[in-house]
Backbone as JSON Lines, residues from 0, in Angstrom:
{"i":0,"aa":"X","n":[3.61,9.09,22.81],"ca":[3.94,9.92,21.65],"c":[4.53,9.04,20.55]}
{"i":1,"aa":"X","n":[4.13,9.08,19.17],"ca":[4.33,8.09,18.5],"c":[5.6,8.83,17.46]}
{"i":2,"aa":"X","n":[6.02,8.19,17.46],"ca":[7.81,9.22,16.47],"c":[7.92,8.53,14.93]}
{"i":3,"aa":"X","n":[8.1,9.33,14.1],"ca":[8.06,9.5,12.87],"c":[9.55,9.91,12.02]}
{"i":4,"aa":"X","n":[10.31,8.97,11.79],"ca":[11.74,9.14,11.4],"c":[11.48,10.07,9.36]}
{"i":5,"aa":"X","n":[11.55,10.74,9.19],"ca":[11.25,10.91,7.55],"c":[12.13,11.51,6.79]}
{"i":6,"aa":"X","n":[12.45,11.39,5.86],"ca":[13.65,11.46,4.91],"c":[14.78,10.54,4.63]}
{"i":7,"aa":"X","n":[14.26,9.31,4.9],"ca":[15.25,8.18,4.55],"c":[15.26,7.68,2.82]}
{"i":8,"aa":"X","n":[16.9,7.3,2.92],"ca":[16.79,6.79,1.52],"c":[18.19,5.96,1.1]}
{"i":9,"aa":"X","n":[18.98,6.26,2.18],"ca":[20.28,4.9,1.83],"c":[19.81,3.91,2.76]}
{"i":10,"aa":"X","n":[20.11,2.63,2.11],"ca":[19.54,1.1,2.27],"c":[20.44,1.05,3.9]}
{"i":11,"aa":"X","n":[21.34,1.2,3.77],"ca":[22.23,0.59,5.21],"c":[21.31,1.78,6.7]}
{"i":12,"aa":"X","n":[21.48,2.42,6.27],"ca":[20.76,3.88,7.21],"c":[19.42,3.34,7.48]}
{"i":13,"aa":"X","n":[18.45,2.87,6.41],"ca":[17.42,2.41,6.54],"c":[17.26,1.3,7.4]}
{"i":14,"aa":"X","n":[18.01,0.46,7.64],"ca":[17.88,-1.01,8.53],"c":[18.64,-0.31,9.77]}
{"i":15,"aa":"X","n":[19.56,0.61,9.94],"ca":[20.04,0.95,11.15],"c":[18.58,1.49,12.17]}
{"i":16,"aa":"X","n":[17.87,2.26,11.32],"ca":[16.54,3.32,11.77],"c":[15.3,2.31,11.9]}
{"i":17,"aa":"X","n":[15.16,1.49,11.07],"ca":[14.38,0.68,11.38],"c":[14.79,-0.48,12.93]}
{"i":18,"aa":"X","n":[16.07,-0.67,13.15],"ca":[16.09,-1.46,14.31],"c":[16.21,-0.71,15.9]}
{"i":19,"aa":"X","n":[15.72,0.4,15.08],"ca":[15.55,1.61,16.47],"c":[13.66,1.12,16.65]}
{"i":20,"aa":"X","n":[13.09,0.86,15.57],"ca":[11.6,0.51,15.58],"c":[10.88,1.61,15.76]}
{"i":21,"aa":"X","n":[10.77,2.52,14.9],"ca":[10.2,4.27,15.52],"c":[8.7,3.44,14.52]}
{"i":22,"aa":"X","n":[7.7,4.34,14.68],"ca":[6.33,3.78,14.45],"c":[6.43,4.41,12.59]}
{"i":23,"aa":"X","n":[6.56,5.13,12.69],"ca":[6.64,5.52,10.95],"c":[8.28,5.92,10.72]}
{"i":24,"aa":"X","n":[8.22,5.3,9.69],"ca":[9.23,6.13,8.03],"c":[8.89,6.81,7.09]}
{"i":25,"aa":"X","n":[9.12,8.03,6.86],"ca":[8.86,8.61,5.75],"c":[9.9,8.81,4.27]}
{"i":26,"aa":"X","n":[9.5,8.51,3.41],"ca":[10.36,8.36,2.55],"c":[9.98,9.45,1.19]}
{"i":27,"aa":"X","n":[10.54,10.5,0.94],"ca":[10.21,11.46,0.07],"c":[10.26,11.14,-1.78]}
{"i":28,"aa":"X","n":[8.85,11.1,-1.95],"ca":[9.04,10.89,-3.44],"c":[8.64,12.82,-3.74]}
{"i":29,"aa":"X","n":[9.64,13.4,-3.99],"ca":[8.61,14.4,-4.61],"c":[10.72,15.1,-5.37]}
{"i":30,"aa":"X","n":[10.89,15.28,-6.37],"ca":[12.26,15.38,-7.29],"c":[13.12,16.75,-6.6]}
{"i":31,"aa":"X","n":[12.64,17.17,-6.06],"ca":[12.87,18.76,-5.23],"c":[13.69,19.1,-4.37]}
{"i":32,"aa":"X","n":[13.38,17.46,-3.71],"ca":[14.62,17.47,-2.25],"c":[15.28,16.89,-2.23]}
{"i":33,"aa":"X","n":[16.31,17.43,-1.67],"ca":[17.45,16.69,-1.24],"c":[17.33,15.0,-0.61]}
{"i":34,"aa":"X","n":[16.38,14.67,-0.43],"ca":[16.06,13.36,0.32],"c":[15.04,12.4,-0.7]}
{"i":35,"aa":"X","n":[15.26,13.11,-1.86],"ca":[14.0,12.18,-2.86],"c":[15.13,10.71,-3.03]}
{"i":36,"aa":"X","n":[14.35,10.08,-2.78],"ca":[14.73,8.46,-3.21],"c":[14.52,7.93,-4.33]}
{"i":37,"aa":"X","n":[14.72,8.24,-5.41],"ca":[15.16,8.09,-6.99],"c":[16.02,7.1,-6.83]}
{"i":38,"aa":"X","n":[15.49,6.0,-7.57],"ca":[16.13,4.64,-7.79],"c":[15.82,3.51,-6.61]}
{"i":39,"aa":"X","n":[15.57,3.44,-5.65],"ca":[15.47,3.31,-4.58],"c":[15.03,1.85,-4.86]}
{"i":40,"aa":"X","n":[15.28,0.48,-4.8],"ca":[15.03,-0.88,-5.07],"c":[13.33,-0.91,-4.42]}
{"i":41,"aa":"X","n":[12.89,-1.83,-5.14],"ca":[11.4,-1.97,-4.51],"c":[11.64,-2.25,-2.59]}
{"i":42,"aa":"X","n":[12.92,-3.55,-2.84],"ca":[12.5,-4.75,-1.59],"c":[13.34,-4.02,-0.48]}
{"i":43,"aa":"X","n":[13.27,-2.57,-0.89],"ca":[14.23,-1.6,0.35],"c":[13.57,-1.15,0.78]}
{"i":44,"aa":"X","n":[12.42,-0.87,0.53],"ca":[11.11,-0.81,1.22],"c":[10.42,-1.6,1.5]}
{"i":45,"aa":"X","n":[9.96,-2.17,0.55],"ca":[9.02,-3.91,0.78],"c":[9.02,-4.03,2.27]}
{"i":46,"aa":"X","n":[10.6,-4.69,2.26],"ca":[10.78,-5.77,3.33],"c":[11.31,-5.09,4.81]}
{"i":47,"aa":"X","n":[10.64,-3.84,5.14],"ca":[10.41,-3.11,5.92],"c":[10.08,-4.06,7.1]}
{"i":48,"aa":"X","n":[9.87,-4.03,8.44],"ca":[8.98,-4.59,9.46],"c":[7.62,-4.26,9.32]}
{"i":49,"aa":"X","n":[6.78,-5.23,9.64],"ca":[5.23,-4.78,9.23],"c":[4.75,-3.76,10.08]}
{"i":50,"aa":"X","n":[5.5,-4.0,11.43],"ca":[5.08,-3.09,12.71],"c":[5.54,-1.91,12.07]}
{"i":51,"aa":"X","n":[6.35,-1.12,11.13],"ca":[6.2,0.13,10.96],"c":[5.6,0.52,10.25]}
{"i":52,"aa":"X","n":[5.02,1.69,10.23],"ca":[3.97,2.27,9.02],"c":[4.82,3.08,7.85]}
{"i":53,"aa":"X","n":[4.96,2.6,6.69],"ca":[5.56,3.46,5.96],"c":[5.07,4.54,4.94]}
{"i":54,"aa":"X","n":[5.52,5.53,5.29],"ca":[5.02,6.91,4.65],"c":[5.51,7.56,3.47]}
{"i":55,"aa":"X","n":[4.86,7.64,2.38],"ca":[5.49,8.11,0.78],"c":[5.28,9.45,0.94]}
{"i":56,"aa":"X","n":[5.71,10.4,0.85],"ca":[5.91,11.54,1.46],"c":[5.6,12.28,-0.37]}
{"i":57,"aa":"X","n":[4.96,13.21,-0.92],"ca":[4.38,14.08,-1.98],"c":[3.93,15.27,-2.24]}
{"i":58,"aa":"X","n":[4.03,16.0,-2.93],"ca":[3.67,17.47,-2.8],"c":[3.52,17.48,-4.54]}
{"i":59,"aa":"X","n":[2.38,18.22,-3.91],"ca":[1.29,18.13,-5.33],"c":[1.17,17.2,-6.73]}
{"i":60,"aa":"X","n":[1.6,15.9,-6.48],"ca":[1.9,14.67,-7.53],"c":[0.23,14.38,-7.96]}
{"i":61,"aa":"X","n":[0.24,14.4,-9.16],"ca":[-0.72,13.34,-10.06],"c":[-1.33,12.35,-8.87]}
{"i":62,"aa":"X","n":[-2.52,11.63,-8.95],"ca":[-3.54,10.64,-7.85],"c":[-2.86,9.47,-8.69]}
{"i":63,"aa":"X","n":[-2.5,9.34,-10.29],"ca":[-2.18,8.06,-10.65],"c":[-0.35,7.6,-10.72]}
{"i":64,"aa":"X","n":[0.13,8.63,-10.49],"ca":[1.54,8.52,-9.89],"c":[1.8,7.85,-8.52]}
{"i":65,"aa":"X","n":[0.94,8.45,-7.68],"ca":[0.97,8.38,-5.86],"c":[0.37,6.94,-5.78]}
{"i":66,"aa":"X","n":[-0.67,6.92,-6.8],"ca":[-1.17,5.2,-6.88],"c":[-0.16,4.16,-7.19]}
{"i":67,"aa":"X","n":[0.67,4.85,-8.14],"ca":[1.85,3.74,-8.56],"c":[2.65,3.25,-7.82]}
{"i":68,"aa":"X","n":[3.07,4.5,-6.75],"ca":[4.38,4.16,-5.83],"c":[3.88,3.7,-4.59]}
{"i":69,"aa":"X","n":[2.66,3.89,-4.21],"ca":[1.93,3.31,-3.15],"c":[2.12,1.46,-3.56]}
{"i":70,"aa":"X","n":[1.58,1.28,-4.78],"ca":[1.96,-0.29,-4.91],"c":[3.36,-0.67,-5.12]}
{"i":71,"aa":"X","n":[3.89,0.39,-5.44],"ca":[5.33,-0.4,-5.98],"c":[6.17,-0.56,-4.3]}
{"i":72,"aa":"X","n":[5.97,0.39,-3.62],"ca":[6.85,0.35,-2.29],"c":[5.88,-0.26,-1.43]}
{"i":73,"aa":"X","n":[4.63,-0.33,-1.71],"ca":[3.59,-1.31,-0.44],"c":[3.49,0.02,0.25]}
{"i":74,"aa":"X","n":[3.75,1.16,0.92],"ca":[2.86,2.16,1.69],"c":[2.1,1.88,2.35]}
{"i":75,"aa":"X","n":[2.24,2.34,3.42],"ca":[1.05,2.05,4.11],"c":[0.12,3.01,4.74]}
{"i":76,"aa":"X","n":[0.85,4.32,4.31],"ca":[0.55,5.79,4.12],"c":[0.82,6.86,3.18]}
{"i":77,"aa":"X","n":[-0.08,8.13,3.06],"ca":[0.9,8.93,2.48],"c":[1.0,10.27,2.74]}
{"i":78,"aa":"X","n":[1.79,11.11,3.17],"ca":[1.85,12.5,3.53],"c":[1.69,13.42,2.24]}
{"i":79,"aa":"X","n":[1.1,14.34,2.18],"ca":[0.67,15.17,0.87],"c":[0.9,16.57,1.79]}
{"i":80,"aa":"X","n":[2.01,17.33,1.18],"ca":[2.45,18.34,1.57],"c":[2.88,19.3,0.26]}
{"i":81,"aa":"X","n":[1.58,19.34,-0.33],"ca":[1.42,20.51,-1.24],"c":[0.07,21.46,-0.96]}
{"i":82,"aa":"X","n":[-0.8,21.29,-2.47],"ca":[-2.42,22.09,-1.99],"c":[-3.09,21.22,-2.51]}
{"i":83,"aa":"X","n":[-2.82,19.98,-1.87],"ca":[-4.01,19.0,-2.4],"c":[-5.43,18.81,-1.28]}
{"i":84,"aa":"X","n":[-6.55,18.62,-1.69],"ca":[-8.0,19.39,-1.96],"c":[-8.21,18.24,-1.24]}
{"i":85,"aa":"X","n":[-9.62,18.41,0.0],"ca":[-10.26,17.24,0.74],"c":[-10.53,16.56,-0.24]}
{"i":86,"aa":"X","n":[-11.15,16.64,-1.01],"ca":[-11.45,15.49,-2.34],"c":[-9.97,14.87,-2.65]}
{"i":87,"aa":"X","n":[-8.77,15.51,-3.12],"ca":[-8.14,14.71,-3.5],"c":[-7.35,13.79,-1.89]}
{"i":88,"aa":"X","n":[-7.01,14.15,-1.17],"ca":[-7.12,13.09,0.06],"c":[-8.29,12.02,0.23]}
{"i":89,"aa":"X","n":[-9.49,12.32,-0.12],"ca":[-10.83,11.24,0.05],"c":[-10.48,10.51,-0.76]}
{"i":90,"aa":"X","n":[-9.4,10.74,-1.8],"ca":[-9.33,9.44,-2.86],"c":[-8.29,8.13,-2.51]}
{"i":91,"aa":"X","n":[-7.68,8.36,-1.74],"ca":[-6.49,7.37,-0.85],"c":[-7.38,6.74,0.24]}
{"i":92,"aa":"X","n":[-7.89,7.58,1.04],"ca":[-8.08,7.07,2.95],"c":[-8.63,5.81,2.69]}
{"i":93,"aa":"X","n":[-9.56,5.31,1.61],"ca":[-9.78,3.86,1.62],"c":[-8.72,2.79,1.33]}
{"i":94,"aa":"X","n":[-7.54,3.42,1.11],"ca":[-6.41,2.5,0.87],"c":[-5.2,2.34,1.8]}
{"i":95,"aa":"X","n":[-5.04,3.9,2.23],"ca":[-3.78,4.3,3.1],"c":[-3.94,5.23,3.85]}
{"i":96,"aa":"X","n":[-3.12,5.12,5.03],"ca":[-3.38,6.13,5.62],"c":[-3.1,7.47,5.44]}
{"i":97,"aa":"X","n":[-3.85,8.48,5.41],"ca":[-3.21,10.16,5.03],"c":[-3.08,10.93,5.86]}
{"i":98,"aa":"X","n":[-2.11,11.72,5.55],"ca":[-1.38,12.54,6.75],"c":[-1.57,13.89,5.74]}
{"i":99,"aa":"X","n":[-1.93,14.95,6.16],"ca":[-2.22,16.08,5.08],"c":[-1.35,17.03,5.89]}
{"i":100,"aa":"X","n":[-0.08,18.07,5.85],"ca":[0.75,18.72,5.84],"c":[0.76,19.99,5.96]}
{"i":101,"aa":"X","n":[0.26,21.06,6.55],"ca":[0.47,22.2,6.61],"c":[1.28,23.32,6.71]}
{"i":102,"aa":"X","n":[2.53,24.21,6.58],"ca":[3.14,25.28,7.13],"c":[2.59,26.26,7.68]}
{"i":103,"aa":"X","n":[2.88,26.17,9.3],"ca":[2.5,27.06,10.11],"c":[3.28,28.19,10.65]}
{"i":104,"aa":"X","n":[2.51,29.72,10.31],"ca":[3.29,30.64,11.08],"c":[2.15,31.25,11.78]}
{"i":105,"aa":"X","n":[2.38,32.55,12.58],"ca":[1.63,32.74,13.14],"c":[0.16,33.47,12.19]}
{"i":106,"aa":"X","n":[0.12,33.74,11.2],"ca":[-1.16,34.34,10.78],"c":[-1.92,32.75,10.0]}
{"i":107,"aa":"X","n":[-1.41,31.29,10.53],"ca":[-2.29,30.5,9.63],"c":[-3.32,30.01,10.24]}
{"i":108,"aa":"X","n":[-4.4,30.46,9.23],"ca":[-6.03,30.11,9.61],"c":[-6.43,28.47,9.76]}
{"i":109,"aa":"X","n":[-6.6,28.3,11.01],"ca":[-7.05,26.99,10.83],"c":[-8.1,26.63,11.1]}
{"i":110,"aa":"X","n":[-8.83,27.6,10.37],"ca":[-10.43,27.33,10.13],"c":[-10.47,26.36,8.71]}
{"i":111,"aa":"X","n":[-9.29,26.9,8.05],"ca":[-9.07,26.1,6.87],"c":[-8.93,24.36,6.79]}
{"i":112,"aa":"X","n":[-8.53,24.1,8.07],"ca":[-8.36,22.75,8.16],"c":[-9.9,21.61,8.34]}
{"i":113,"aa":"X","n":[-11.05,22.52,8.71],"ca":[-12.43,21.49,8.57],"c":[-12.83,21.33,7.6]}
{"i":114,"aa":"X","n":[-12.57,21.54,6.34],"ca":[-13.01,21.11,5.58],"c":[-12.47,19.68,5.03]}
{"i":115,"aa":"X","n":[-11.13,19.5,6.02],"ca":[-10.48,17.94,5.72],"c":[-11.18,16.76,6.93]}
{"i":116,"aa":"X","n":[-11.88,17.45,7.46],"ca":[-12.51,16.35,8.65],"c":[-13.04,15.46,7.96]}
{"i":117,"aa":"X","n":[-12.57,14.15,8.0],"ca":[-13.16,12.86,7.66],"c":[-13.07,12.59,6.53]}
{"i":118,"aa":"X","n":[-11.88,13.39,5.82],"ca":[-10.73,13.17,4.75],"c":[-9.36,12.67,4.92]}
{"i":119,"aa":"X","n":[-8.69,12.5,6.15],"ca":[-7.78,12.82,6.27],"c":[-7.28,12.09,7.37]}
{"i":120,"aa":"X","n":[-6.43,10.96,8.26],"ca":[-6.43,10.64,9.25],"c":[-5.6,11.29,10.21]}
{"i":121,"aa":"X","n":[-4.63,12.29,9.81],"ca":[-4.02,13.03,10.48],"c":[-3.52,14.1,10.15]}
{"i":122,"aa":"X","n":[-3.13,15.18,10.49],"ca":[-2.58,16.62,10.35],"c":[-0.97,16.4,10.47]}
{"i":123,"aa":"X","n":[0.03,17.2,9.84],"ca":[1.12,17.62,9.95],"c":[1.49,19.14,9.98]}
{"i":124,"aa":"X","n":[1.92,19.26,11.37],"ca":[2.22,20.57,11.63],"c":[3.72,21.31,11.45]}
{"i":125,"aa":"X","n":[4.23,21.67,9.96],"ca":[5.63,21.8,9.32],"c":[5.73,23.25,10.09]}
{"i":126,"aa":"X","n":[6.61,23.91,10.36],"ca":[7.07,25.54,9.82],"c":[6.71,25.72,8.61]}
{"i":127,"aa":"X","n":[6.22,27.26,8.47],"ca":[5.64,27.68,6.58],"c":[7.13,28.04,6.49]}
{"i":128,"aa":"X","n":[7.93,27.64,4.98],"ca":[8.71,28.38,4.65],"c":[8.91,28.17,3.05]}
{"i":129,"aa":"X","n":[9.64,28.46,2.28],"ca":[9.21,28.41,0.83],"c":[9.66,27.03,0.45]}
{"i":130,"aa":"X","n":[10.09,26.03,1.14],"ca":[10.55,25.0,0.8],"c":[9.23,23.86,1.16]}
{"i":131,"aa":"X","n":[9.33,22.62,0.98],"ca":[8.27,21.76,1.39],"c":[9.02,20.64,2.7]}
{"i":132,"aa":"X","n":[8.95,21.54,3.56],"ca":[9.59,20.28,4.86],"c":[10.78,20.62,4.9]}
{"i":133,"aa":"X","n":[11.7,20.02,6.19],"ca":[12.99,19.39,5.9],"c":[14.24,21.39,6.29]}
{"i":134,"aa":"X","n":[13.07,22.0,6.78],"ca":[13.75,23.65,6.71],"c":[14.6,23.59,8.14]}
{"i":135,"aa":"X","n":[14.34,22.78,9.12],"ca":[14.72,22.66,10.27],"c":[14.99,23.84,10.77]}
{"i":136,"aa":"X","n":[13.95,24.63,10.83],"ca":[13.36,25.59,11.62],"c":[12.04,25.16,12.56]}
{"i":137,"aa":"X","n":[11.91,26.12,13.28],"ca":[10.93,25.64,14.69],"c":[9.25,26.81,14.44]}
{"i":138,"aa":"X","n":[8.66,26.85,14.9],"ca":[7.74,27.54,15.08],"c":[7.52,27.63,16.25]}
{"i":139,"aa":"X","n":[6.42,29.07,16.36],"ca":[5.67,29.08,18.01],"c":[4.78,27.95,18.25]}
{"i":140,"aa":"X","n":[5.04,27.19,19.12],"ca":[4.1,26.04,19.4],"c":[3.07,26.69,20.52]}
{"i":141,"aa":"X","n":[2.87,27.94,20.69],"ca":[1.8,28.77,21.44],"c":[0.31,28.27,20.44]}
{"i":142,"aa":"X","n":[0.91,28.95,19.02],"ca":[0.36,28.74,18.03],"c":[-0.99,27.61,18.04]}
{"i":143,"aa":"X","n":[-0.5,26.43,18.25],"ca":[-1.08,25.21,17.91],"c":[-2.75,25.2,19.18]}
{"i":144,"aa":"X","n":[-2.8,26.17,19.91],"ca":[-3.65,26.53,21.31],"c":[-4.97,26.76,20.28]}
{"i":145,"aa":"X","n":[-4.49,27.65,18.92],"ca":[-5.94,27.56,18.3],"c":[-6.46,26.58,17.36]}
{"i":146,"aa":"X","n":[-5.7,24.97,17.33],"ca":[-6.05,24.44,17.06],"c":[-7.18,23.54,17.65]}
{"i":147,"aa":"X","n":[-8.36,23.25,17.17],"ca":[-9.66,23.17,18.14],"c":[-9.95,21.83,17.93]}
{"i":148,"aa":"X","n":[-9.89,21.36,16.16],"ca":[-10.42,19.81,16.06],"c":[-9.65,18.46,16.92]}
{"i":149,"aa":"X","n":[-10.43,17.35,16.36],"ca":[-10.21,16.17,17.13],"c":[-9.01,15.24,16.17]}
{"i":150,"aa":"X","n":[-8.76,15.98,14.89],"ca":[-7.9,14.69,14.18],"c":[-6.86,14.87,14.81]}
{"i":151,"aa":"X","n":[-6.14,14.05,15.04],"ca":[-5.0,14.02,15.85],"c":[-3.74,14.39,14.68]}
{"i":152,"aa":"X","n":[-2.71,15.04,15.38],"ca":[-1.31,15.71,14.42],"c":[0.24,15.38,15.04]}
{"i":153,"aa":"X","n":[0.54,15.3,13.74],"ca":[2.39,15.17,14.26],"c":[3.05,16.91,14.2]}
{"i":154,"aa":"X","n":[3.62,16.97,14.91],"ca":[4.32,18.0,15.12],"c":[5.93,18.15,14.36]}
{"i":155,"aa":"X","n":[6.08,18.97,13.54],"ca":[7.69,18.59,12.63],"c":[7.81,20.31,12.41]}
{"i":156,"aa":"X","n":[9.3,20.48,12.32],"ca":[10.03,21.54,11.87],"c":[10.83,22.21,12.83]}
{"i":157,"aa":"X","n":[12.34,21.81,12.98],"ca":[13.42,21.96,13.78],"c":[13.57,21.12,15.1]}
{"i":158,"aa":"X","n":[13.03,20.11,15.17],"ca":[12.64,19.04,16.26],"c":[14.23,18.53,16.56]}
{"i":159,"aa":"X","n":[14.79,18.8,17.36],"ca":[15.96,18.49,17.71],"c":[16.2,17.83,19.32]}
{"i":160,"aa":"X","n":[17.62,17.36,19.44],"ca":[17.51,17.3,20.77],"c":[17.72,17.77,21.58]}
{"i":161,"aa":"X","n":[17.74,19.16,21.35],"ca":[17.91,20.11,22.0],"c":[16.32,20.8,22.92]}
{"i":162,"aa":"X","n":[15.09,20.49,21.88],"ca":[14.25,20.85,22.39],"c":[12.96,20.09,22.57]}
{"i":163,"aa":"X","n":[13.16,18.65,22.51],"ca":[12.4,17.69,22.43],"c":[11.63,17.47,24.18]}
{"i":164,"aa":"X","n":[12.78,18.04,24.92],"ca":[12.09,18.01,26.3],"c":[10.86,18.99,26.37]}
{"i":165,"aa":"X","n":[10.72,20.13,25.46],"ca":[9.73,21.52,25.6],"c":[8.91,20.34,24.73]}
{"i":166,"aa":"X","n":[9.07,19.76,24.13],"ca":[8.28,19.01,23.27],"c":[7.03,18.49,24.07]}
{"i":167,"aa":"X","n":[8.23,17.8,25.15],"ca":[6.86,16.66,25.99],"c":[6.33,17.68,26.75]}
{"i":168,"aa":"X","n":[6.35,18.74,27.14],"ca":[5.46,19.51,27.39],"c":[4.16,20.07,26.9]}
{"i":169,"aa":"X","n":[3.83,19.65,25.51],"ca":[3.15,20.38,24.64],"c":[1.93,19.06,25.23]}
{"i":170,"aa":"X","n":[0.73,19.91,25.68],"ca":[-0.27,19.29,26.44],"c":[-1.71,18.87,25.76]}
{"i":171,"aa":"X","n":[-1.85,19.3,24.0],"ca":[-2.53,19.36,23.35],"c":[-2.83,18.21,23.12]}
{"i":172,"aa":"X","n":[-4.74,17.79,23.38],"ca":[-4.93,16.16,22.99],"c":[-5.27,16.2,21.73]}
{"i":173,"aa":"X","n":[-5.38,16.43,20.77],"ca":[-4.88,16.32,19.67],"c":[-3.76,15.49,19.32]}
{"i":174,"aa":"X","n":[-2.3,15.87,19.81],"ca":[-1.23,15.61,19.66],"c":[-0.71,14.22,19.97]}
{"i":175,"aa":"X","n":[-0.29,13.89,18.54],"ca":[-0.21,12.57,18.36],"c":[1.58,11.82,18.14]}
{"i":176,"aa":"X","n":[1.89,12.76,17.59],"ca":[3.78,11.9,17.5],"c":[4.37,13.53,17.01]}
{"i":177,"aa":"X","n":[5.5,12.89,16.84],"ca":[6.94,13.86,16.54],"c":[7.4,13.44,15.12]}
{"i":178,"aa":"X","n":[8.2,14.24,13.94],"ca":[8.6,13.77,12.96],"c":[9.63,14.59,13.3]}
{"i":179,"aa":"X","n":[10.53,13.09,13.07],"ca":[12.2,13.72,12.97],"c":[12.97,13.37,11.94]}
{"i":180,"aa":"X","n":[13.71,15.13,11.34],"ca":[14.33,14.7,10.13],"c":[15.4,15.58,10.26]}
{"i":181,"aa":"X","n":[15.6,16.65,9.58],"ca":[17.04,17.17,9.31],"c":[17.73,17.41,10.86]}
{"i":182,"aa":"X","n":[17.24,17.87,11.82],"ca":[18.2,17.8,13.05],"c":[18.62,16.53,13.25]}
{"i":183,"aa":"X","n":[18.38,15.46,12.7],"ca":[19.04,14.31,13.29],"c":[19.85,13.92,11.87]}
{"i":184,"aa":"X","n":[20.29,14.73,11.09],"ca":[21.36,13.88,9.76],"c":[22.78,14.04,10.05]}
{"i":185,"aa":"X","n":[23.62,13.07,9.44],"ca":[24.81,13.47,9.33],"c":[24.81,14.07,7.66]}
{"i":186,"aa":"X","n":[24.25,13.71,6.56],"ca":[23.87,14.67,5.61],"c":[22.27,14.51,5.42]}
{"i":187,"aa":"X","n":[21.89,15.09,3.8],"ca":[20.3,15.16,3.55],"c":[20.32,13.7,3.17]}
{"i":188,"aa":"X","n":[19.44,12.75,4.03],"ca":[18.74,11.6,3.86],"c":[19.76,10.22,5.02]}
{"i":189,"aa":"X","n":[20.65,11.19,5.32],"ca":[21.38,9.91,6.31],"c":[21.25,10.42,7.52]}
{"i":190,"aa":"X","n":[20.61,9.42,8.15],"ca":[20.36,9.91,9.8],"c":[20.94,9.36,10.51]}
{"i":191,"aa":"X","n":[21.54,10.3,11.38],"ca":[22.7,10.08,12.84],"c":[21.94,9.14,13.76]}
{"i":192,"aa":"X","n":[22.34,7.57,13.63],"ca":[21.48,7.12,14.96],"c":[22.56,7.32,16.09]}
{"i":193,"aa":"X","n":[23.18,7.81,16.29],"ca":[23.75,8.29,17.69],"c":[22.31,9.38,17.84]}
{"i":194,"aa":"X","n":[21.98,10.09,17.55],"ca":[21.36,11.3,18.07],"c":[20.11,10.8,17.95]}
{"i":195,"aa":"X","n":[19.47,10.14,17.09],"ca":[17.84,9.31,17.11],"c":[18.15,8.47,18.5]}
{"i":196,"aa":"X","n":[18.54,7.57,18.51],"ca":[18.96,6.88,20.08],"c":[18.76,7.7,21.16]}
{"i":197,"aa":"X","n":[19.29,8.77,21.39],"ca":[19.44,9.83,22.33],"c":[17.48,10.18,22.13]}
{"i":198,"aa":"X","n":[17.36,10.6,20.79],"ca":[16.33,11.08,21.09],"c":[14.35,10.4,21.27]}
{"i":199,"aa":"X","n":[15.28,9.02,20.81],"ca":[14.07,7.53,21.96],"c":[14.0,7.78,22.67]}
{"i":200,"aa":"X","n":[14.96,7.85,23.37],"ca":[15.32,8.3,25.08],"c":[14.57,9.3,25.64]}
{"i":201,"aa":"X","n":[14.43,10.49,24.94],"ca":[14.27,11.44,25.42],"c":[12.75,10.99,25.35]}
{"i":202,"aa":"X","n":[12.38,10.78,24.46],"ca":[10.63,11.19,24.4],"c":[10.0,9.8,24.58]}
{"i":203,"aa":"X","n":[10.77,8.61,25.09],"ca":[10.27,7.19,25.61],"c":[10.21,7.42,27.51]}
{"i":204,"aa":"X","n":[11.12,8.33,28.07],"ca":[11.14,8.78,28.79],"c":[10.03,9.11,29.57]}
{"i":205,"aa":"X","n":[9.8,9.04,31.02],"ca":[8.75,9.16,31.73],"c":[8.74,10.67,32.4]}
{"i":206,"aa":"X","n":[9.8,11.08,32.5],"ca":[10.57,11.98,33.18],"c":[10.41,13.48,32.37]}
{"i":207,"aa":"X","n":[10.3,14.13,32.96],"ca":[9.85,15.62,31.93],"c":[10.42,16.69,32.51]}
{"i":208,"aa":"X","n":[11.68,17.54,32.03],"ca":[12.48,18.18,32.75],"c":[11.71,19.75,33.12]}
{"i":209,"aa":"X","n":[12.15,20.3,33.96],"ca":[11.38,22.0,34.05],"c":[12.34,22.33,33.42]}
């Protein structure tokens, strides 16, 4: 299971989370949230480890904005968690990797999601709620049973360590990593590595509790 730390944006927090080595960072450019990284030095990203994949996190931004900050921070992905269009994802995947974002409750059609096949390198499965991410609320993960395609998805919205063990239960091959964000802060954008630590553990773990 590949783990996805997202909403980082103080420099010291950032090298603490990075020497945990989780496979992605997500870092929110979009002015809305509490976790947007406004001002944020280039080489605080730059000089990242190469082994992690770093994720510019967006909701509904301009293609020549998302182009800008993709070069200015180096990216090596980008999550689009607004209503951006298989076409506008086909315009990145030759550059970066894309993660396209959904809110799920129980009436969402995911018949809607083939039209991103071979747009898109991965799915994000949020809670729908009027905010974009970061609601740390949970959904029915029953739900995800009618998901049918092959792109593989991260699973995010109230991911705590409280329930990360029901997590490794979730048997769907599809299912590709975990994104962890507001259950693990001590505020919006600073993450508790006491509780990320704990929660390596949990899901590096071989062991799967009943």
């Amino acid at each position: 299971m590949k783990i996805k730390i997202c909403g980082l944006r103080d420099p010291e927090n950032i090298k603490a989370v990075e020497a945990l080595a989780p496979d992605y960072m997500g870092f929110i450019c979009y002015d809305k949230s509490p976790r947007f990284i406004s001002g944020m030095e280039d080489d605080e990203l730059v000089n990242i480890s190469t082994g992690i994949t770093k994720v510019g996190v967006f909701v509904d931004e301009d293609a020549d904005s998302i182009s800008k900050l993709i070069y200015k921070y180096k990216f090596d992905a980008i999550q689009l968690h607004g209503n951006e269009s298989p076409a506008f994802c086909d315009m990145f995947k030759h550059e970066v990797q894309v993660i396209k974002a959904f809110g799920i409750d129980e009436n969402f059609d995911f018949a809607k999601l083939d039209a991103y096949i071979n747009h898109v390198n991965y799915f994000l499965f949020d809670t729908k709620t009027p905010v974009h991410g970061g609601s740390g609320q949970i959904f029915d993960w029953e739900i995800l049973n009618k998901y049918k395609l092959n792109v593989p998805f991260f699973l995010s919205g109230g991911l705590s360590a409280d329930n990360l063990e029901e997590v490794k239960k979730i048997t769907h091959p599809a299912f590709y990593g975990v994104d962890l964000n507001s259950k693990f802060e001590l505020s919006p954008g600073l993450k508790d590595i006491d509780k990320l630590t704990q929660a390596f553990n949990t899901i590096n773990s071989n062991e799967v509790r009943s």
